[in-house]
Every structure is written in structure tokens, then in C-alpha cells.
mmJSON file of the N, C-alpha and C atoms, coordinates in Angstrom:
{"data_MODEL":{"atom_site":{
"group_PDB":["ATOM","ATOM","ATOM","ATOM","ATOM","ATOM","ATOM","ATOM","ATOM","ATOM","ATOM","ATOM","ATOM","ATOM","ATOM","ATOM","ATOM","ATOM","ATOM","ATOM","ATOM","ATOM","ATOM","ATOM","ATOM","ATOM","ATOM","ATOM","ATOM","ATOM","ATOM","ATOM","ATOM","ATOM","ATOM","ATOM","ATOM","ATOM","ATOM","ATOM","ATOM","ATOM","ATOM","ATOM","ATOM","ATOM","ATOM","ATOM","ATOM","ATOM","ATOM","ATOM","ATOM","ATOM","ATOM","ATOM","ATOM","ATOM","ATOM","ATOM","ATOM","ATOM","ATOM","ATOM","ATOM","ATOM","ATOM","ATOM","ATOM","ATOM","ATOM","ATOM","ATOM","ATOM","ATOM","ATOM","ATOM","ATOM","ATOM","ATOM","ATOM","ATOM","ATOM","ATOM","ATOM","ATOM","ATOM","ATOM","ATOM","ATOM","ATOM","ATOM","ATOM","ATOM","ATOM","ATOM","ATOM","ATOM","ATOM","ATOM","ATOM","ATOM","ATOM","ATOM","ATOM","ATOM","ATOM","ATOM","ATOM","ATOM","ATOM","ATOM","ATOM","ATOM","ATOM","ATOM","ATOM","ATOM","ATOM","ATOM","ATOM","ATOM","ATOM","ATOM","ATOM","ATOM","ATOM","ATOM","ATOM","ATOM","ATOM","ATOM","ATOM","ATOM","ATOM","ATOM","ATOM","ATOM","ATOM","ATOM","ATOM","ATOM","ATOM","ATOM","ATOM","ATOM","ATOM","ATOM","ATOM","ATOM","ATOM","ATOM","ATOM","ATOM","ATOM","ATOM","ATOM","ATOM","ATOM","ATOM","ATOM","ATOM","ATOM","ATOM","ATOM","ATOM","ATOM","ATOM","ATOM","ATOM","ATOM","ATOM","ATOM","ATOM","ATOM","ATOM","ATOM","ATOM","ATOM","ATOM","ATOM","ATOM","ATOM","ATOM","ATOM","ATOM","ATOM","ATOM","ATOM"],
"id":[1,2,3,4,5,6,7,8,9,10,11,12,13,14,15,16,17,18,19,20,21,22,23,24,25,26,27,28,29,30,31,32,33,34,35,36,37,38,39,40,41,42,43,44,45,46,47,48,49,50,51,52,53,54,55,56,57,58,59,60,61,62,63,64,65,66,67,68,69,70,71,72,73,74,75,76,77,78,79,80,81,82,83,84,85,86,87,88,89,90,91,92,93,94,95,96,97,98,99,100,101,102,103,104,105,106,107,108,109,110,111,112,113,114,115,116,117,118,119,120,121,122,123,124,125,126,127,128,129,130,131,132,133,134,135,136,137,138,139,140,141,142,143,144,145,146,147,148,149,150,151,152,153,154,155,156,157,158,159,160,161,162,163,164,165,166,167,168,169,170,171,172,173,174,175,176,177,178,179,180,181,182,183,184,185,186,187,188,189],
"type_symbol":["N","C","C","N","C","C","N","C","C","N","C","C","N","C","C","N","C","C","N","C","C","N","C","C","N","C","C","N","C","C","N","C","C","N","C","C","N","C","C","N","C","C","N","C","C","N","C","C","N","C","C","N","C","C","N","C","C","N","C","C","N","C","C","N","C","C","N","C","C","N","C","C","N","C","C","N","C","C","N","C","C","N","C","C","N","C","C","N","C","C","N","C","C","N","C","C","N","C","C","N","C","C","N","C","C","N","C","C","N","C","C","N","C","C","N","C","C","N","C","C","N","C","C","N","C","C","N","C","C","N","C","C","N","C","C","N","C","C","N","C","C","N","C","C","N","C","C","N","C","C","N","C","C","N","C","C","N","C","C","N","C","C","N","C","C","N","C","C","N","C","C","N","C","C","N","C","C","N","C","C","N","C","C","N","C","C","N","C","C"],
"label_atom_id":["N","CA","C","N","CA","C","N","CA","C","N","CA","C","N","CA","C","N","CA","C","N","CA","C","N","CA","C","N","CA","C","N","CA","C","N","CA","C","N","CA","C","N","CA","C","N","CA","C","N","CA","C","N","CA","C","N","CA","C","N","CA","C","N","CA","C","N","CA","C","N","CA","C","N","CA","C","N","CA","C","N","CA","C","N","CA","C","N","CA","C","N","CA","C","N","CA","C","N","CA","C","N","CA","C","N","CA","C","N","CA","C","N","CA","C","N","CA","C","N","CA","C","N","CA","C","N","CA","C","N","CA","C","N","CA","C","N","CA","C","N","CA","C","N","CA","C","N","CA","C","N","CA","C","N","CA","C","N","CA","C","N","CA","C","N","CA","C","N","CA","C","N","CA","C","N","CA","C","N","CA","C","N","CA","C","N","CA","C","N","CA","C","N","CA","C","N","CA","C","N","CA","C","N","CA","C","N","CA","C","N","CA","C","N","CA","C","N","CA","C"],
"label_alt_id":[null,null,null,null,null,null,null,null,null,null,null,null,null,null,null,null,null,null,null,null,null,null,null,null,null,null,null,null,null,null,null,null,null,null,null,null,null,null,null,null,null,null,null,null,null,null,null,null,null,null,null,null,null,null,null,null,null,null,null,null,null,null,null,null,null,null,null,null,null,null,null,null,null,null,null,null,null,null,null,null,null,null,null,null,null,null,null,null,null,null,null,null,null,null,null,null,null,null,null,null,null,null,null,null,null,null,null,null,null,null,null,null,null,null,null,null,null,null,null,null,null,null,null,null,null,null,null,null,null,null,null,null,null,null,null,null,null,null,null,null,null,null,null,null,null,null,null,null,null,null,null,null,null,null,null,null,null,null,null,null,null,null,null,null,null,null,null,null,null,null,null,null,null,null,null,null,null,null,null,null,null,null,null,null,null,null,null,null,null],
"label_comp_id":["UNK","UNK","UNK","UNK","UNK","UNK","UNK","UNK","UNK","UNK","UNK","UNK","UNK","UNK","UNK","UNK","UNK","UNK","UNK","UNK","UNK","UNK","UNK","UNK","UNK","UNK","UNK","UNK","UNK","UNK","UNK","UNK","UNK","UNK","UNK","UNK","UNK","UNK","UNK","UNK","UNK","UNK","UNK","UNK","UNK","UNK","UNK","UNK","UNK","UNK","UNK","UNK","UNK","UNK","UNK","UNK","UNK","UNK","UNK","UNK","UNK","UNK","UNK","UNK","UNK","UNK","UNK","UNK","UNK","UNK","UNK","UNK","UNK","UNK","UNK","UNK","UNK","UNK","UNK","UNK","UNK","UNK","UNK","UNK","UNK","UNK","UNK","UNK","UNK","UNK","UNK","UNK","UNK","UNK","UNK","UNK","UNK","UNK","UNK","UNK","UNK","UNK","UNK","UNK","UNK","UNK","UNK","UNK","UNK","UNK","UNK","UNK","UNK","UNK","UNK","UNK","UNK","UNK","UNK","UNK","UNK","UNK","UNK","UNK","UNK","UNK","UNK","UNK","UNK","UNK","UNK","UNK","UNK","UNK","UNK","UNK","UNK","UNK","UNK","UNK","UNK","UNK","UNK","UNK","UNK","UNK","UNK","UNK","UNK","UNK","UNK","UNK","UNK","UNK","UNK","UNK","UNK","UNK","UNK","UNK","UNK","UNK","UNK","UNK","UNK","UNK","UNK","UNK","UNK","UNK","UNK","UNK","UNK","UNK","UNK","UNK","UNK","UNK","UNK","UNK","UNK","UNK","UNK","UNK","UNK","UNK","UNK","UNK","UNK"],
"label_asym_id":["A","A","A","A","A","A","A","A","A","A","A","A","A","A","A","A","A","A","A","A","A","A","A","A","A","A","A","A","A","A","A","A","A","A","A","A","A","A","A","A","A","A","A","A","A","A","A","A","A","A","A","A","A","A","A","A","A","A","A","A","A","A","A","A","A","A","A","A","A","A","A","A","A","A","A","A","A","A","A","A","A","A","A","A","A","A","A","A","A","A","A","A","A","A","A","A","A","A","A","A","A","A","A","A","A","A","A","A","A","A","A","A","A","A","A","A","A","A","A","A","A","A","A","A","A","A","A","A","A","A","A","A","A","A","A","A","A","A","A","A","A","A","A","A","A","A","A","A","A","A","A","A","A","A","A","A","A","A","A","A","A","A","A","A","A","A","A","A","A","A","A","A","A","A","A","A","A","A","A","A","A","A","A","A","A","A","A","A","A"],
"label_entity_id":["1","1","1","1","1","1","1","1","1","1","1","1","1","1","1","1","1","1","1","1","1","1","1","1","1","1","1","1","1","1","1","1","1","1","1","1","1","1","1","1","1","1","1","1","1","1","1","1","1","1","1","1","1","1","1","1","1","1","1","1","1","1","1","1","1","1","1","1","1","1","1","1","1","1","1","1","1","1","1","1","1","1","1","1","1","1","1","1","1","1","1","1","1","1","1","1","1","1","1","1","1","1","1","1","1","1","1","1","1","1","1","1","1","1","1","1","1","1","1","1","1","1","1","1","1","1","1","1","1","1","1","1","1","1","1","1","1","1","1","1","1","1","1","1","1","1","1","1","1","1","1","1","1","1","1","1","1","1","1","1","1","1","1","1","1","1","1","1","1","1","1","1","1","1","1","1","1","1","1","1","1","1","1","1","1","1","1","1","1"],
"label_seq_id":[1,1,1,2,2,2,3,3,3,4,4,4,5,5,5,6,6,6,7,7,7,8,8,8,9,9,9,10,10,10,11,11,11,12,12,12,13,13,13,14,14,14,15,15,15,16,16,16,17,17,17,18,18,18,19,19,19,20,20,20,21,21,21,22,22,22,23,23,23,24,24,24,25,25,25,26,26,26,27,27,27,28,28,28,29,29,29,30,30,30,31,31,31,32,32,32,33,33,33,34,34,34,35,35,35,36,36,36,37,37,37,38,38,38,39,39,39,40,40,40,41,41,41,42,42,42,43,43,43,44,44,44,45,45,45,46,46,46,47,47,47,48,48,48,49,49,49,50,50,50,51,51,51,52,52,52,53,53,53,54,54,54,55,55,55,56,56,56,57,57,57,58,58,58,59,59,59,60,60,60,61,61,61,62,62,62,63,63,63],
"pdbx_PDB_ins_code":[null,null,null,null,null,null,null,null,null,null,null,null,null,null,null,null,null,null,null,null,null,null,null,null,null,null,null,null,null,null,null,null,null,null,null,null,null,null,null,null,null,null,null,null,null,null,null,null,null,null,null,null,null,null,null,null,null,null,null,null,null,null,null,null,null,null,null,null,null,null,null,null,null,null,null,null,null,null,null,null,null,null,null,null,null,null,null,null,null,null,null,null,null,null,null,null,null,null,null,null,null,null,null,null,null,null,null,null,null,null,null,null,null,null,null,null,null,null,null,null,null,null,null,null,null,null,null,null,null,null,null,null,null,null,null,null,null,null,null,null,null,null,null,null,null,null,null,null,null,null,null,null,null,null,null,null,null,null,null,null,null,null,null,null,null,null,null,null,null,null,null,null,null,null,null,null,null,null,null,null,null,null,null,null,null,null,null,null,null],
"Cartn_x":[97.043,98.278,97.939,98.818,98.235,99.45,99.387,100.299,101.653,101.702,102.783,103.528,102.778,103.798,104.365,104.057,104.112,105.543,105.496,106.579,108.11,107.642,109.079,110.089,109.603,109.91,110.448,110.019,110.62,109.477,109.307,108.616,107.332,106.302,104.761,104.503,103.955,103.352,101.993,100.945,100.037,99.666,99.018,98.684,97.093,96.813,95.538,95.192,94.049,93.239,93.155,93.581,93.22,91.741,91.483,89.998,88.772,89.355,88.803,89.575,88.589,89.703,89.77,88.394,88.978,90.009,90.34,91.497,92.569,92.595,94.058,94.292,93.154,92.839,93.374,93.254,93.19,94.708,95.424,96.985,97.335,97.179,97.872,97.672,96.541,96.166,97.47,98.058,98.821,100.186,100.465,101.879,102.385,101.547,101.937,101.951,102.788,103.399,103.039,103.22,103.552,104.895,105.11,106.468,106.864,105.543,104.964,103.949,103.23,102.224,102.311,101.415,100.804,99.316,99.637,97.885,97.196,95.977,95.218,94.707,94.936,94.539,93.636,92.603,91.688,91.156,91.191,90.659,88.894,88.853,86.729,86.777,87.071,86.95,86.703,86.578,86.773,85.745,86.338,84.813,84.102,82.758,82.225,82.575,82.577,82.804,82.853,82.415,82.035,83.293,84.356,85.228,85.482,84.408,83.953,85.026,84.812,84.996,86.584,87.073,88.672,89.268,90.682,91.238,93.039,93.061,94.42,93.804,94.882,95.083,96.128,95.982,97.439,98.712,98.399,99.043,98.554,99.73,99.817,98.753,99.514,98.576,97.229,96.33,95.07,94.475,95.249,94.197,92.375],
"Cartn_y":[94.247,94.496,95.167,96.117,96.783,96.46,97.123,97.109,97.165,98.483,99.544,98.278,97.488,96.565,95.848,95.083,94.012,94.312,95.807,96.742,96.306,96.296,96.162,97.186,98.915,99.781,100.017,99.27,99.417,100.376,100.531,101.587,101.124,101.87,101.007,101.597,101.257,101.608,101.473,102.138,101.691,102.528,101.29,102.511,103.146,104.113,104.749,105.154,105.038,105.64,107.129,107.829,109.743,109.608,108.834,109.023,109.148,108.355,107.963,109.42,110.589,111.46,111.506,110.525,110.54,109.5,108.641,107.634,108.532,109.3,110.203,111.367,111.775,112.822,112.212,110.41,110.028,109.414,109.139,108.962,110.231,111.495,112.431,112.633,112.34,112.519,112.055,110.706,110.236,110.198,111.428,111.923,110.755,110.178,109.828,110.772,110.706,111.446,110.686,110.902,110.339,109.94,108.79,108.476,108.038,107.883,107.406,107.645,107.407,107.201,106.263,105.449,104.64,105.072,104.565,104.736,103.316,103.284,101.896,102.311,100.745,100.728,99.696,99.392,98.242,97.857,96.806,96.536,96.527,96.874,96.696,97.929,98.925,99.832,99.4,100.734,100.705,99.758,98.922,97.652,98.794,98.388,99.213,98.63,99.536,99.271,100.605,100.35,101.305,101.808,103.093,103.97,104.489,104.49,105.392,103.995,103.05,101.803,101.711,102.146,101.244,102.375,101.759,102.757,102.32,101.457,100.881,99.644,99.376,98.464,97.386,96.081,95.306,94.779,95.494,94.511,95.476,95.937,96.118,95.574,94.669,93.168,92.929,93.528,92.97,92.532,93.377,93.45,93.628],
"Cartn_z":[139.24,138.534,137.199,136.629,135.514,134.618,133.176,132.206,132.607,133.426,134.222,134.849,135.364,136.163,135.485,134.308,133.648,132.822,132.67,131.797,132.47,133.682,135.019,134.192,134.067,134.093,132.444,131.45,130.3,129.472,127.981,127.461,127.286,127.497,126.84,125.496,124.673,123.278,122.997,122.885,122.287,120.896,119.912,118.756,118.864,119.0,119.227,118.018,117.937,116.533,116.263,115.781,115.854,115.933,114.719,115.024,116.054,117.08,118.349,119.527,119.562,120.501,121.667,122.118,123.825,124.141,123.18,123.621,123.566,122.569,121.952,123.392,123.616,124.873,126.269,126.562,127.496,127.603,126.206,126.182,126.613,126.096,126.515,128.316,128.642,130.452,131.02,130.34,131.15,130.756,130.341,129.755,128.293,127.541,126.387,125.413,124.298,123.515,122.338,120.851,119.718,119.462,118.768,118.406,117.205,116.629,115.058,114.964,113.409,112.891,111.586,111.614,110.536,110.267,108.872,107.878,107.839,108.144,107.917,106.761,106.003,104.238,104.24,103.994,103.722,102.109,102.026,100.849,100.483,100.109,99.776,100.651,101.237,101.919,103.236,104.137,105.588,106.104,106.884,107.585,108.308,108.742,109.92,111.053,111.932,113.535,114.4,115.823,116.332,116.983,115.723,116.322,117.77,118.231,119.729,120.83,120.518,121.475,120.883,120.235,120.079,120.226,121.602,122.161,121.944,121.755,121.476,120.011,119.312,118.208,118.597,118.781,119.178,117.936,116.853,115.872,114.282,113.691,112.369,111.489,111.807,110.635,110.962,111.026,111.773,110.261,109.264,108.129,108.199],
"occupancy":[1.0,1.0,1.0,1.0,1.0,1.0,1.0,1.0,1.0,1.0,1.0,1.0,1.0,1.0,1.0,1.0,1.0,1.0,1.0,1.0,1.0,1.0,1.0,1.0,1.0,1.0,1.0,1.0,1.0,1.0,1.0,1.0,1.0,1.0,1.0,1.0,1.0,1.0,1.0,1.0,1.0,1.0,1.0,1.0,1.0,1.0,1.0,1.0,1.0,1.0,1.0,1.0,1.0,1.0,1.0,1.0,1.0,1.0,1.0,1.0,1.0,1.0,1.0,1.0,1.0,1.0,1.0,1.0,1.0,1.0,1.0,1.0,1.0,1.0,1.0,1.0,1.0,1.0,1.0,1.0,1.0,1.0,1.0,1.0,1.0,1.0,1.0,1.0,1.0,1.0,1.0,1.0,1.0,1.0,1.0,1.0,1.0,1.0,1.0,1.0,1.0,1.0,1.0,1.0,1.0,1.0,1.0,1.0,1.0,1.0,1.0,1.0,1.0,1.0,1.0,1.0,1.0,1.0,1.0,1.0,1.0,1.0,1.0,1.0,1.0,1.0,1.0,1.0,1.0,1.0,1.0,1.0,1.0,1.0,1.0,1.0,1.0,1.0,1.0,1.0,1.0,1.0,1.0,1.0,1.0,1.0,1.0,1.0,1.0,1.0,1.0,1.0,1.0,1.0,1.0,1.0,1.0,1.0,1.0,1.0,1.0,1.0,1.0,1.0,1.0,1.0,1.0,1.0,1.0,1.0,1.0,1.0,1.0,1.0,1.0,1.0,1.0,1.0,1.0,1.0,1.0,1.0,1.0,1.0,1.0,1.0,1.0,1.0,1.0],
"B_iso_or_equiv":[0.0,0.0,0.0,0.0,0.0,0.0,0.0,0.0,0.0,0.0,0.0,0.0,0.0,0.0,0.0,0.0,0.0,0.0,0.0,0.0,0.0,0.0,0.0,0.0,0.0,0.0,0.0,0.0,0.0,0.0,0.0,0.0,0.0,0.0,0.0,0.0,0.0,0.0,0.0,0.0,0.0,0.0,0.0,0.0,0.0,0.0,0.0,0.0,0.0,0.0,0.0,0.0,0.0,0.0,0.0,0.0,0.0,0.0,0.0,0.0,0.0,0.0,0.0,0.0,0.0,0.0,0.0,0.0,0.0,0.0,0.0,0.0,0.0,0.0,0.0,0.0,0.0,0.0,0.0,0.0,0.0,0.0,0.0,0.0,0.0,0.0,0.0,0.0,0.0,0.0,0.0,0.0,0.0,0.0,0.0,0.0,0.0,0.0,0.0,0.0,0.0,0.0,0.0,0.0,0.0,0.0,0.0,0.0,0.0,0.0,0.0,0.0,0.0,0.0,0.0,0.0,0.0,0.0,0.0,0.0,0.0,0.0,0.0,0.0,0.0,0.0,0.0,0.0,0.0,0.0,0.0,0.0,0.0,0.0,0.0,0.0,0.0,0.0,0.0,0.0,0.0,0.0,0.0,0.0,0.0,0.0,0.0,0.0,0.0,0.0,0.0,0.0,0.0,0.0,0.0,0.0,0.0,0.0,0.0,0.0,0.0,0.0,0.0,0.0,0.0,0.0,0.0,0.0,0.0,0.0,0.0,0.0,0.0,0.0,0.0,0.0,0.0,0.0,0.0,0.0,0.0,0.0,0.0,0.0,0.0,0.0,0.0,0.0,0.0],
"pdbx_formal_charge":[null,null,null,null,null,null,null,null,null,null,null,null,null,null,null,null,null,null,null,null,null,null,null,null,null,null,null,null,null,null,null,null,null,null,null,null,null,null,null,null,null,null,null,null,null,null,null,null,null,null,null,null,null,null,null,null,null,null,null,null,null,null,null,null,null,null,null,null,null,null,null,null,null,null,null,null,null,null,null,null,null,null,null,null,null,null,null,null,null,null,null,null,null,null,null,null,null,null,null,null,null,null,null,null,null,null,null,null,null,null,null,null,null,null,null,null,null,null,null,null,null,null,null,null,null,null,null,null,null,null,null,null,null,null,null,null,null,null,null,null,null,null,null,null,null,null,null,null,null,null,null,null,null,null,null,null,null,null,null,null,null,null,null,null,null,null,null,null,null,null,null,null,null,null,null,null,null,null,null,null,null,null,null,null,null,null,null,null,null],
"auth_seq_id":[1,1,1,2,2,2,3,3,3,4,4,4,5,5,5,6,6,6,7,7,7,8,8,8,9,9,9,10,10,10,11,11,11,12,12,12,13,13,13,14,14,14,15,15,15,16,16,16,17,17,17,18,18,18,19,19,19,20,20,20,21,21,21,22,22,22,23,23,23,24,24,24,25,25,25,26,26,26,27,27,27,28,28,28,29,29,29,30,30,30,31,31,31,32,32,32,33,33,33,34,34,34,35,35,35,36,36,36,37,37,37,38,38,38,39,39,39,40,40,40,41,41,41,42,42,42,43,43,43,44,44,44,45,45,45,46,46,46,47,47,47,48,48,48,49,49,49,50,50,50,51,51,51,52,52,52,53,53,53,54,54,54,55,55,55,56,56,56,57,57,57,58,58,58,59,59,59,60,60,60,61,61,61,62,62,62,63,63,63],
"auth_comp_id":["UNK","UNK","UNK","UNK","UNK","UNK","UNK","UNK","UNK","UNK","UNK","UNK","UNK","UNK","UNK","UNK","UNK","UNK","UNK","UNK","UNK","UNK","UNK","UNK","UNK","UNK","UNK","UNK","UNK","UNK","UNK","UNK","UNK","UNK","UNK","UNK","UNK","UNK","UNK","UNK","UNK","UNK","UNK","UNK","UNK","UNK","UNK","UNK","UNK","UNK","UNK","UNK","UNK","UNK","UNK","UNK","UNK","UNK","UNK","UNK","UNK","UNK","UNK","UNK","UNK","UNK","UNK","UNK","UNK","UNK","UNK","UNK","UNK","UNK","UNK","UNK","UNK","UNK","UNK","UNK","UNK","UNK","UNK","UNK","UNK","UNK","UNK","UNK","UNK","UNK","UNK","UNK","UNK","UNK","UNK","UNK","UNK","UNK","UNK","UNK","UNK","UNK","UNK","UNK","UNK","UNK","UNK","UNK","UNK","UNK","UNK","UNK","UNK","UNK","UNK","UNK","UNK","UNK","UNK","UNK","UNK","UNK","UNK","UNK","UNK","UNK","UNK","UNK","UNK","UNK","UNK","UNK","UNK","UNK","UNK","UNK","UNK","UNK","UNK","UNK","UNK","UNK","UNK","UNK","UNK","UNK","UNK","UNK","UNK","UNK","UNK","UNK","UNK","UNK","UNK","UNK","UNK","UNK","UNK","UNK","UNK","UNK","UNK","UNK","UNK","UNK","UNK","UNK","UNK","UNK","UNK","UNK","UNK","UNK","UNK","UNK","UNK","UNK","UNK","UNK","UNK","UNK","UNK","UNK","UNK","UNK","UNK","UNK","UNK"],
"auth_asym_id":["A","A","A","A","A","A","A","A","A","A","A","A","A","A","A","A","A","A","A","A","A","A","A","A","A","A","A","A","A","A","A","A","A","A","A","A","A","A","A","A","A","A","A","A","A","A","A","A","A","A","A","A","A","A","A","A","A","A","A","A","A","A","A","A","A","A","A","A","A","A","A","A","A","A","A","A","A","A","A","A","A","A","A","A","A","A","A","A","A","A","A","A","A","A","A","A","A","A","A","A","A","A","A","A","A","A","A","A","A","A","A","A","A","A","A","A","A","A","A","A","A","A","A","A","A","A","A","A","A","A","A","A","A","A","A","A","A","A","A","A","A","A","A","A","A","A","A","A","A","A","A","A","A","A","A","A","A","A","A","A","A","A","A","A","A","A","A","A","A","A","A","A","A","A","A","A","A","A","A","A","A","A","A","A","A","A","A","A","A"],
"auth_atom_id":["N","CA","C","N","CA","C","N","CA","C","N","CA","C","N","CA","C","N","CA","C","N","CA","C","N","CA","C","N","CA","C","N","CA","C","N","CA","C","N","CA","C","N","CA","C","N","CA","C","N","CA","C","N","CA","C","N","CA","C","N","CA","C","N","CA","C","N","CA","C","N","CA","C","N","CA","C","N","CA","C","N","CA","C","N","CA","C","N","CA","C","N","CA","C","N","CA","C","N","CA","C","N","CA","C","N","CA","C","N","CA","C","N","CA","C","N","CA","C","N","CA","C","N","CA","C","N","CA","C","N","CA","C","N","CA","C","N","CA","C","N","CA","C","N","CA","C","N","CA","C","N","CA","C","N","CA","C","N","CA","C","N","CA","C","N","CA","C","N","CA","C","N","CA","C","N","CA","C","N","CA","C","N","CA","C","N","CA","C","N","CA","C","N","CA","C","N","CA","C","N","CA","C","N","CA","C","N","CA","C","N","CA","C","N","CA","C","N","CA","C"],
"pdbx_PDB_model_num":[1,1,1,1,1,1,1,1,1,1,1,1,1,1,1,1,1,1,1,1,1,1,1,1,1,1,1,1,1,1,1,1,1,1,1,1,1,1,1,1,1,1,1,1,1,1,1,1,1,1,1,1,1,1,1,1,1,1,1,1,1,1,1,1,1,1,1,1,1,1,1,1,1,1,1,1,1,1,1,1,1,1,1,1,1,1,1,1,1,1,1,1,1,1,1,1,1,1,1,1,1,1,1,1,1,1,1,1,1,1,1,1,1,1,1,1,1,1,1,1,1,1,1,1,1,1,1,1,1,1,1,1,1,1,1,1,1,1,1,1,1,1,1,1,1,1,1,1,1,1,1,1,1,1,1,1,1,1,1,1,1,1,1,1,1,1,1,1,1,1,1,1,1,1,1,1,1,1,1,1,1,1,1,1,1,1,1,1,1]
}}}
């Protein structure tokens, strides 16, 4: 069973990183579009983490 089902035909959202372009490359494969954009702000500056691996974000607030 995938997302698609779980939807029982309503809208999916995910927020993708620009930074990351094969996620951005791989939303568009499957006819996703933009519908927004948000800026991530961190305090002490950007944590490290390996960009390449995050393809969706679940939540604003991750801080």
C-alpha cells in the first residue's frame, strides 16, 4: 500500500528541499508542481546533515 492509497483520492503534499535536486527532479517525474515555498532559519547556523538523503520534510517546526 503506498501514500496514494492512504490519500483515498484527496491532495498529497510534500515539502522538498530545492537543495536536494533529485528529490525536486523526482516530484516533478510524478507530475508534482509547487504550491508554496518556505525558508528554513536556524539558530547557531545551519546543523550539518547529509542534504543528498532528505527528500521530503514532515513538519514546519522541526526547528
Amino acid at each position: 500500500m503506498s501514500l496514494i492509497d492512504f490519500a483515498e483520492g484527496n491532495p498529497v503534499y510534500i515539502d522538498t528541499p530545492e537543495i536536494n535536486h533529485h528529490a525536486v527532479e523526482l516530484a516533478k517525474a510524478y507530475g508534482m508542481k509547487p504550491v508554496f515555498k518556505t525558508a528554513r532559519m536556524y539558530h547557531g547556523g545551519n546543523p550539518e546533515r547529509r542534504r543528498e538523503k532528505i527528500y521530503g520534510v514532515t513538519s514546519f517546526e522541526l526547528g
